[in-house]
C-alpha angles and dihedrals in degrees: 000000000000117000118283089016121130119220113241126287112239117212123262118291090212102048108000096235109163104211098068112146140184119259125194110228130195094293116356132015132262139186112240140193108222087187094056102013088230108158124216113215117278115256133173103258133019096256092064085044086064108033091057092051094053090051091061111109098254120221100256081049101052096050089053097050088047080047092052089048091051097051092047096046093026072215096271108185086200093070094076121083126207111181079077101059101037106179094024108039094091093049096051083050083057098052092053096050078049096057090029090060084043101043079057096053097051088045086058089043095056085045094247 
């Protein structure tokens, strides 16, 4: 990268719109999706900007990896165990009907 020049923006993790830019806020800078108004975390420069945008798990990333988890656990509710978590084993069964239920709507969202 030549001097005074920005790496790339990738597009936005949460809707994949292209044309997301940087945007100096009051105090530090910060990338931005003017199609979904997501905010990246506000850094110093705009390279740090950047860089931490493009370090956000994007969409397409996050199904595969819960695809990947499905096809690891086949979502067996029996495997966990919750006489070892007393109090928070229901809970923790919970939480997995919940991803589990997520991990569904993005894949209809991505038309798997």
């Amino acid at each position: 990268m030549e001097a005074n020049q920005l790496p790339e923006l990738k597009p936005c993790p949460m809707c994949g719109f292209s044309n997301t830019e940087v945007i100096k806020g009051k105090i530090d800078y910060q990338a931005h999706c003017p199609a979904c108004l997501m905010h990246g975390p506000d850094r110093a420069t705009e390279i740090y900007a950047i860089e931490s945008w493009n370090a956000i798990p994007r969409r397409s990333e996050l199904v595969e990896l819960l695809r990947l988890v499905d096809e690891v656990v086949s979502w067996d509710d029996t495997i966990i165990d919750t006489y070892n978590f007393p109090e928070d084993g229901l809970a923790m069964a919970h939480d997995f009907k919940k991803l589990r239920e997520y991990a569904n709507k993005l894949r209809q969202e991505a038309g798997e």
